[in-house]
N, C-alpha and C positions, 0 to 999 in steps of 0.2 A: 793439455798434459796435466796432471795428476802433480798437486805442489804439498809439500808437507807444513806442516803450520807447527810441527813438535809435538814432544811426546805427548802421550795423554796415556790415560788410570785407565786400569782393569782390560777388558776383552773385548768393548763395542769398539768399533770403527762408527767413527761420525764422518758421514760423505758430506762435502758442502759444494753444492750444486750450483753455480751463476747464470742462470739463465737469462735470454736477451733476445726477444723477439725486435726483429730488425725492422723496422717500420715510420712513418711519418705520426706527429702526434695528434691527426686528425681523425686515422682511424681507429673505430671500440675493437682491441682486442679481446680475445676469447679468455676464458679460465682455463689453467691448465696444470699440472700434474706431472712430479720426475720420479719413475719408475725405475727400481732395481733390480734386476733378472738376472739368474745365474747363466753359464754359459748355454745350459741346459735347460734352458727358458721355465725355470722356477721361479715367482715373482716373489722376494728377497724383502722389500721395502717397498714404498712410499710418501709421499711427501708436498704439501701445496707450496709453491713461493709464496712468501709474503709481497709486500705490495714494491718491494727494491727487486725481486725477482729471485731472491736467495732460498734456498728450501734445502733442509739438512734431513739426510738420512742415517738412521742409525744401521749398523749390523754387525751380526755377531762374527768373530774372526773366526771362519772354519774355512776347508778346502773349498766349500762353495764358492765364494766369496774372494778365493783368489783370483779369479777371472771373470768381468760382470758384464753385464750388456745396460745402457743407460737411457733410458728413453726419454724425452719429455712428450707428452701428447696433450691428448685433450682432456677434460676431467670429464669421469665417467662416475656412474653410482655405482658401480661393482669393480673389484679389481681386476682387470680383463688381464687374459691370457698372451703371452706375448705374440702370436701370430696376428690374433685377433689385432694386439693394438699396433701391428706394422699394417697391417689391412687399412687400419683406420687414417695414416700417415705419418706415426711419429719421428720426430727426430731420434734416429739413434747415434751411441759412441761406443766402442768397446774401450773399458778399461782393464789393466791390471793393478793389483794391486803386491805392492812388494809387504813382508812381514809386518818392519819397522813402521810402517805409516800408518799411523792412528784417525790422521784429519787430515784425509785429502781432499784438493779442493779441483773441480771438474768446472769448465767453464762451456757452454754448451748458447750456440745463435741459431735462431729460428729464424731463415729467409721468411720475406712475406708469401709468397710463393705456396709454403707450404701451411704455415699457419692461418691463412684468409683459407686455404682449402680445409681448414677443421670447420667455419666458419660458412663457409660453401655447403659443406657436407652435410649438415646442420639438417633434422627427421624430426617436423614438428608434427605433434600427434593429439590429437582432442578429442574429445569424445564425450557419451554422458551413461552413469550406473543406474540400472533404476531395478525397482522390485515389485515384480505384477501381482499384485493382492485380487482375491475374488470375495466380494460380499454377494450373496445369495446370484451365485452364477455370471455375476456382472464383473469385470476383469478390470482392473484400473490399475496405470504407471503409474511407479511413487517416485520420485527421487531418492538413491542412498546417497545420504548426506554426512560428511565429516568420516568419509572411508578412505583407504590409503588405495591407491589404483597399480600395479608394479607394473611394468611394461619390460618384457623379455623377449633380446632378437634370437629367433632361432636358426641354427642352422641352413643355410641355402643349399641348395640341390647340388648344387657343385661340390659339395663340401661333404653332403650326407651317401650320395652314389658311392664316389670313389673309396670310401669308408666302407660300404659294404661287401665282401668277402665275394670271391668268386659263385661261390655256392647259391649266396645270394639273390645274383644276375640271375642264374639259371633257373631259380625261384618264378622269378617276375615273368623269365620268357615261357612257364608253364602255365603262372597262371594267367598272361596274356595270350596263349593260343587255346585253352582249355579251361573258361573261364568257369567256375564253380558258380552253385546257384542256391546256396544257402537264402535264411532270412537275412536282408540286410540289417548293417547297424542302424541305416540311418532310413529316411523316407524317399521316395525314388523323387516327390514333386517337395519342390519347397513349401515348408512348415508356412502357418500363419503368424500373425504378428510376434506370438512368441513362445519359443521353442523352450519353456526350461529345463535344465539347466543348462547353458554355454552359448555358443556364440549366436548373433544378430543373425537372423536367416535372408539375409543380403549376398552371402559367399555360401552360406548351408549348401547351396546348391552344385560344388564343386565337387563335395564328398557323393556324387553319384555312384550306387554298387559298382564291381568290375565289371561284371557282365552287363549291366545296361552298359558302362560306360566301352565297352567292346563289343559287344553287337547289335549297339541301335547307331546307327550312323546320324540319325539325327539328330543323339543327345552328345555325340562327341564328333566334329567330320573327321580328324582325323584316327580314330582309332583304327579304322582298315590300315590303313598307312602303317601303323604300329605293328598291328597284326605282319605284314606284311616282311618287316624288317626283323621280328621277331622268328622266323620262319628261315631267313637269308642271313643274316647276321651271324660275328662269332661274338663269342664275349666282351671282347673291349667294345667291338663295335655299338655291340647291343646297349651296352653303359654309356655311351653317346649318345645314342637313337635316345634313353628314358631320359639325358636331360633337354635334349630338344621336344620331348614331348611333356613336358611338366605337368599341364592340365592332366592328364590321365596316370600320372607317377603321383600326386597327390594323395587319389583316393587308395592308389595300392599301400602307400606308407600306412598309412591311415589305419586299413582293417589289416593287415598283415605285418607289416614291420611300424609298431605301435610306439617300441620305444629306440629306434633307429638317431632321434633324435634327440640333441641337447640343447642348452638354450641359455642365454646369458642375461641377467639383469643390465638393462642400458638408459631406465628413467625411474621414475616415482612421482606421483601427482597426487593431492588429496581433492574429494569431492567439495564444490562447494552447497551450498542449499538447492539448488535445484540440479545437483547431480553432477553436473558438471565438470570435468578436468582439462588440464593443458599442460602440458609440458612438452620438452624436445631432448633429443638425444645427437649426438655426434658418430653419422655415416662414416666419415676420414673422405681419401683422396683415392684411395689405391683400393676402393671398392665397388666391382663390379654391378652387384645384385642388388636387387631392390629388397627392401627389407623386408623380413617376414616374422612378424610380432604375435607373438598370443601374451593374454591380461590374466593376470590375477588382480585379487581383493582382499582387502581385510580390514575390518572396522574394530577399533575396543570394545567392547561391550559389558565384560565385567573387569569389576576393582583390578588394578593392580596386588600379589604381583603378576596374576592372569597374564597372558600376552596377548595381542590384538586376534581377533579370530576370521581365521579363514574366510568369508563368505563367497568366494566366485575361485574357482580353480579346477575347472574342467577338465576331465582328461577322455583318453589319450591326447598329449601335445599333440600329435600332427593331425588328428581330426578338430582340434580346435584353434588352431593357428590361422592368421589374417596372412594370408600367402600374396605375395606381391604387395604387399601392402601402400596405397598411394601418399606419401607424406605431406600431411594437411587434411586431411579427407576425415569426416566424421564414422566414428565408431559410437554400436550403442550396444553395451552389456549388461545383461539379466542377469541377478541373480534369484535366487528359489528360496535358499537358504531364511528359515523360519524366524532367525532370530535377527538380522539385519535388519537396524534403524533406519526408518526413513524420516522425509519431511515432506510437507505439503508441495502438492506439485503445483509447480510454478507455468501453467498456461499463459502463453503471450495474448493480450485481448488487442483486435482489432480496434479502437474506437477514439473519438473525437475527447478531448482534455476534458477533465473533470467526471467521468461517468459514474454510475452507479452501474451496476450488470448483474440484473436477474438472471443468470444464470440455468438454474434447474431448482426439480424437485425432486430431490436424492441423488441419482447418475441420468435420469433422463431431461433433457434441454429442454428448456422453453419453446425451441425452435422444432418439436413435435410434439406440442401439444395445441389442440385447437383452441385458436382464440389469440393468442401470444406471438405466431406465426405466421408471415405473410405468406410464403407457401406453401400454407393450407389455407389460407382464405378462400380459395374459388370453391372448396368445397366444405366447409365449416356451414352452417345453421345454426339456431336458437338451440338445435334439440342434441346436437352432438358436441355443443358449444364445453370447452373442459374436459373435453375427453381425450385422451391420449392419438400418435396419428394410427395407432391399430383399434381405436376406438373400447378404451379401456378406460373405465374409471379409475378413482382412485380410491386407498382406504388405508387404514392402519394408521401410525406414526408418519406423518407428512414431514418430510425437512428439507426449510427451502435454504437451497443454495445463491451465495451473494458473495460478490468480488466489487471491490472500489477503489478508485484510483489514489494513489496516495496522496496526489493533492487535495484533497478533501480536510485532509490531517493536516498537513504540511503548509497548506499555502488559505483554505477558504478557511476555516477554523469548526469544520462539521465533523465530529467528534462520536454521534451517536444516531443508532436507528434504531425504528421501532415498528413489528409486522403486527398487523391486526386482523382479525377476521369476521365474517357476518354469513347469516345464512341467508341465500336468493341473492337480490341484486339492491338491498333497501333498508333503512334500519341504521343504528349506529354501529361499528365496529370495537369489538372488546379485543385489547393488544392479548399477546399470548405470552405468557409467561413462564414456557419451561427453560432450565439452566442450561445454557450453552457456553461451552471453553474452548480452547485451544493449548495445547503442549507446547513446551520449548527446551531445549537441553543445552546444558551448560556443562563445560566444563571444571571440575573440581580434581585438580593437580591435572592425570593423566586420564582420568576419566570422566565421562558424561552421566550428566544423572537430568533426568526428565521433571518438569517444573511445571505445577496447573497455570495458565492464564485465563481468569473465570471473563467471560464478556458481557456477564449481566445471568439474571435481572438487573437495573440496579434503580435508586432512586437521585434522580439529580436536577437542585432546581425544585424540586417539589414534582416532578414529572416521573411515574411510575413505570417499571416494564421497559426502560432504555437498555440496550445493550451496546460494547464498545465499538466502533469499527477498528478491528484489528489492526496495529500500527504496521509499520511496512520492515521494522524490526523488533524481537522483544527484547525484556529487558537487560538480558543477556543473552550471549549465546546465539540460537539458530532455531527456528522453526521449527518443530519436528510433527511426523503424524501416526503415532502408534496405534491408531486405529483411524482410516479413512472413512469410516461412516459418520463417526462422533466430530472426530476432527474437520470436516469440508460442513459442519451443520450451522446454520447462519439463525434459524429458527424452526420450533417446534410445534406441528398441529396433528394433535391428538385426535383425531377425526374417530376414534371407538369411542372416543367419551362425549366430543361435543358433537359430533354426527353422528348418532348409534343409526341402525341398519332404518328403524323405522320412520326417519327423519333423512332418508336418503334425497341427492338432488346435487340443484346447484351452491358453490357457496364462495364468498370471495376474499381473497389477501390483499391487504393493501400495507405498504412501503412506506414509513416516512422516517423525514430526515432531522436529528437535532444539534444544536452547538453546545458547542463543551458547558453552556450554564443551566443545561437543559430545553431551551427555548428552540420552537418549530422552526425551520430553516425554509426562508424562499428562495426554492430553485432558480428562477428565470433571474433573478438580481445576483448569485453567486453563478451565474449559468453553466449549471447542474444538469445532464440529461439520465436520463433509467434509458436504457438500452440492454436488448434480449441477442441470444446467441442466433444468427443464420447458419452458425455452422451444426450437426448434425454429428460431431464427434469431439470429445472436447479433451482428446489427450494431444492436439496437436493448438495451432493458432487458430484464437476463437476469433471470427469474425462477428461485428455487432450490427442491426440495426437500432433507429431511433423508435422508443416506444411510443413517440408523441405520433407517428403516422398512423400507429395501427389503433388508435383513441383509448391508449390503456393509462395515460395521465388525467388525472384530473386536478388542477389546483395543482397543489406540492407534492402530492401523492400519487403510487404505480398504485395500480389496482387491476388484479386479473382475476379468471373466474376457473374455478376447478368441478368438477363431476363427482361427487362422493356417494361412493354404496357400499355399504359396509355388511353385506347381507348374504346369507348363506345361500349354496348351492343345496338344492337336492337329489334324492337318485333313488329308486324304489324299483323290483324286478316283481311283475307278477307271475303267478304259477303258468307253466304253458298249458296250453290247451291240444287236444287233436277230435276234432270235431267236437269243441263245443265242453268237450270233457275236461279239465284240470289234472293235471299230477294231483298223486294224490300228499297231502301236507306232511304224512309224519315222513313215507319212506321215499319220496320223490317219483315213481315208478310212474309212465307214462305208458300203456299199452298201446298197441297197434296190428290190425290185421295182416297179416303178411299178403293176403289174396287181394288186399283193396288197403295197402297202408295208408295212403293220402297225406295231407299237410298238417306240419306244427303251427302253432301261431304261437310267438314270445314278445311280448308286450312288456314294456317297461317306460319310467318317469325320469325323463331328464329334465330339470327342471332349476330355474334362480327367478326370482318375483321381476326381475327387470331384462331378462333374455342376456348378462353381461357375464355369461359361459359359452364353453362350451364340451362336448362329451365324446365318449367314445364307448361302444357296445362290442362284445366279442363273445362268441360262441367257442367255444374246447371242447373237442371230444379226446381224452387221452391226454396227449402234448400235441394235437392236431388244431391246429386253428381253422373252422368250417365256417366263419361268418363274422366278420369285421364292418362294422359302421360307425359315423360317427360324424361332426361337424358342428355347426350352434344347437343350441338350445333354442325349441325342445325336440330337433328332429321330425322325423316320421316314421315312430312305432305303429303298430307292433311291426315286428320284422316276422316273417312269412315263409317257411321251407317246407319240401316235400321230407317224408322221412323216408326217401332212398337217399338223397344228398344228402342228407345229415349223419344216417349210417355209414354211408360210404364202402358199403359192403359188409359191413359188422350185421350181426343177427341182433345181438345186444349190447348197446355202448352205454357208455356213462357221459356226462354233459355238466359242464358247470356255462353260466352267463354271470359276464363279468360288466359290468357297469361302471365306466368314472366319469364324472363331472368336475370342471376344471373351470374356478369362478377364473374371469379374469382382471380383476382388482389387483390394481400394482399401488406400491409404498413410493415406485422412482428406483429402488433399489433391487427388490424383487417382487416376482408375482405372487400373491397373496395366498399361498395353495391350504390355508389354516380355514378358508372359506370352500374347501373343496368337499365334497359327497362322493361315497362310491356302494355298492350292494354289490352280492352275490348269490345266484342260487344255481343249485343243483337239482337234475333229473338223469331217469335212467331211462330211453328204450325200450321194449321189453316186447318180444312176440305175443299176443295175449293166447293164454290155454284156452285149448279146448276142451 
């Protein structure tokens, strides 16, 4: 009952609420939240108990306000609706409110019964954001790091059905027996690893078109069924038939009834460095469905008073909603969005305490390249030995990739390393000295601003060419990777400048380790191992072996051998001939007797000084393609046709041959196409006069 406490000033009503969850002091109660709704379930106020359980609501004296509805429930991020939060189980009271009462006070007990069921009810959700960058065609996951992730339930079928209008119903039973056959929105086979922009192509596959999902019985079994009730059914019926068939009521909301649905903020989580979030929301007791979630995102990215920006908010909701969604179960969201901050991705390494992990050179693994790799040992040589496993050398800017275990830092006191290289297998090793850094971003008040971390050169100890190993946090802030080619570069070998083309071959890197005074580190007495990836993909967990079996330590030192040819393709088209004769040079013009036309012969030069292309030849008559080859270098020109197939019934045609040679020298990052050659030439057919 409602007790007055005396007048009080002006026109708010102060509600003083006593809540009392009834319970033993052994169990963690939940947080929770007292609600003021008008009789008309307008939500009026709010209010959290303090820690005596007392929580005051204010409101303004109008007719609203004469008659209230009083809930306490669960705390939520959004202010829910009052069905919603009876759904969920709150304790209600209806109050009235007389004139005179200023500061009434409400005294409200929550059985355990009901309150352990907020607690029960309890929709824990994790997941990780990430942003697929492409450096020259190679596709790498970043982490979005320090973004705000929203999580909104939407709607359930039970909820959105009966919601939609008669007219509606009769919609769905049309286009379930006469299914349309437009392009669809979406791809009939699930997408590859990533679909941007919107959701994980893990569920993509739900949103199947109508008509596949209605007359391929093998991509829906029940859709005959459907069909069938569709056909037999009256209206109401039919509106029970769509929600026992959910799967196939999905993709209709989806492309047809797009904004059918609404949707309610019921968490918030922010990313951490490796993308990461967690948080949970509160189901109630007196709810049926499983919940059906779609994510937004939004990171800051400029100054205040900017507000945080958008980056992931896929629409239509109902083609990007996690339907059924299992509570605990990992979700991974892409976003596209050009301006979204990442940080370096955080790969799990398989491997034994204290490692070193060679990694790659640029995005390709150690674990295919010959040499580095036990499986490719069975079929590695002296002579393919550093060649890639498509048997490609290397060229350009080399940048080898390197990850170490933080105890290195933390617990042995090795602080620094240093890559050096040699040409062939002999000789002394000269360290490489280009500048290598990493990013990091902090925040300043509400915003991030990005920060060089240089890791060398540097001189320490009197020891030249040391660079840092990266600590395992910087020195504020969070990781970050605003460029993944710069950012993931551990060191740099200019192979245009100290391997030019004519000085092509073998040549070798070697890895060593120093302590913070400068001074050479022995592995075997800090026992230290260098270990290479076996894994073959390295956005998931990298598995390692020991490099000491495959005999790439020597001493303190990794040392492995690479393929370098930094050397142009060629490509040259000679004039055709037809018996023996040439086109002639300035007008192209190739005669041919029509009574005895006979064979073209087209000769051309595909060519690279070390056979590491390769090419492809095409004949055009028109927009006709008459003669396609192609394979390594140099082939086997010339190529050889009768001139009726080349005419192809034309009396006089026109002819280009197109030539491209395709060195295939890879950086690790991409293939080298700046080493590539192509020619062209034209001729015409031509009846010869008589």
């Amino acid at each position: 009952m409602a007790k007055n406490d005396g007048e009080g000033q002006g026109k708010a009503v102060q509600l003083q609420v006593a809540v009392k969850l009834i319970s033993d002091e052994r169990r963690e109660r939940p947080d929770v939240t007292v609600y003021a709704y008008s009789s008309g379930g307008k939500l009026l106020a709010q209010s959290n108990p303090d820690k005596e359980g007392h929580a005051t609501l204010t409101l303004e004296r109008t007719e609203a306000t004469r008659s209230l509805r009083v809930l306490v429930g669960p705390r939520l991020e959004q202010p829910p609706g009052l069905a919603d939060l009876l759904r969920r189980g709150a304790e209600e009271r209806h109050l009235r409110l007389e004139p005179d009462l200023l500061r009434p006070k409400l005294e409200i007990a929550v059985i355990p019964d009901r309150w352990l069921c907020w607690l029960r009810g309890l929709c824990f959700v994790r997941g990780t954001l990430l942003k697929r960058t492409t450096s020259g065609g190679v596709s790498v996951d970043l982490p979005v790091c320090d973004a705000t992730v929203e999580i909104y339930e939407v709607d359930p079928l039970f909820i959105i059905l009966p919601r939609l209008p008669d007219l509606g119903i009769e919609r769905l039973r049309e286009l379930i027996l006469n299914p349309p056959l437009p392009e669809p929105p979406f791809p009939l086979e699930p997408p590859g690893p990533f679909p941007p922009p919107g959701p994980d192509p893990a569920f993509r596959f739900e949103r199947v078109p109508v008509a596949v999902a209605t007359r391929t019985a093998e991509a829906v079994p029940r859709a005959g069924e459907l069909q069938m009730l569709a056909r037999t059914t009256s209206t109401a019926q039919l509106r029970q038939a769509l929600l026992d068939h959910a799967v196939l009521v999905r993709p209709l909301l989806c492309r047809f009834f797009p904004t059918a649905v609404t949707m309610q903020l019921v968490a918030t989580a922010t990313t951490d460095e490796c993308g990461h979030f967690r948080t949970f929301f509160f189901r109630g007791c007196n709810n049926p469905d499983t919940p059906d979630l779609y994510f937004k995102a939004k990171q800051r990215i400029f100054p205040a008073p900017f507000p945080p920006l958008v980056i992931l908010a896929p629409t239509p909701v109902a083609c990007h909603t996690r339907w059924n969604y299992a509570c605990g179960s990992e979700v991974t969201l892409y976003t596209s969005h050009p301006l979204a901050i990442t940080c370096s991705p955080c790969p799990p390494v398989s491997a034994e305490d204290n490692w070193v992990l060679v990694m790659a050179v640029g995005n390709h693994p150690l674990s295919r390249i010959r040499g580095t790799s036990s499986a490719l040992q069975a079929t590695t040589n002296p002579g393919n030995l550093g060649l890639t496993d498509l048997d490609a050398p290397w060229g350009g800017l080399l940048r080898l990739r390197l990850e170490f275990d933080n105890s290195l830092r933390e617990s042995l006191g090795v602080k620094y390393y240093q890559v050096s290289w040699r040409p062939g297998n002999s000789g002394a090793f000269q360290p490489l000295s280009g500048e290598v850094h990493r990013h990091y971003a902090r925040k300043i008040g509400s915003d991030l601003a990005l920060e060089v971390y240089p890791l060398g050169p540097k001189v320490v100890g009197g020891t030249a060419n040391l660079f840092e190993i990266p600590p395992a946090l910087p020195p504020t802030g969070q990781w970050s990777l605003p460029d993944v080619v710069e950012g993931t570069t551990n060191a740099k070998f200019p192979t245009t400048v100290l391997v030019p083309a004519a000085q092509h071959g073998k040549v070798q890197l070697k890895v060593d380790l120093f302590d913070a005074t400068g001074g050479p580190v022995n592995i075997a007495a800090k026992g230290i191992k260098y270990v290479v990836p076996t894994s073959t993909d390295l956005s998931g967990t990298i598995q390692t072996e020991d490099t000491a079996a495959l005999g790439l330590v020597v001493s303190n030192s990794f040392i492995m051998t690479l393929h370098v040819d930094n050397n142009n393709c060629g490509a040259s088209i000679a004039a055709p001939t037809r018996n023996g004769i040439p086109a002639s040079p300035n007008c192209g013009v190739l005669e041919y007797d029509p009574t005895a036309p006979g064979t073209v012969v087209m000769d051309y030069s595909a060519h690279h000084p070390n056979l590491f292309a390769s090419h492809s030849f095409a004949i055009v008559r028109g927009v006709s393609s008459v003669v396609s080859v192609g394979g390594p270098v140099p082939g086997s020109p010339p190529v050889i046709e009768t001139v009726a197939a080349l005419l192809g019934g034309c009396a006089v045609a026109g002819f280009s041959e197109n030539l491209y040679v395709a060195a295939t020298a890879t950086d690790g990052w991409r293939r080298l196409s700046e080493y590539d050659r192509s020619a062209v030439r034209a001729f015409v057919l031509a009846p010869q006069e008589n």
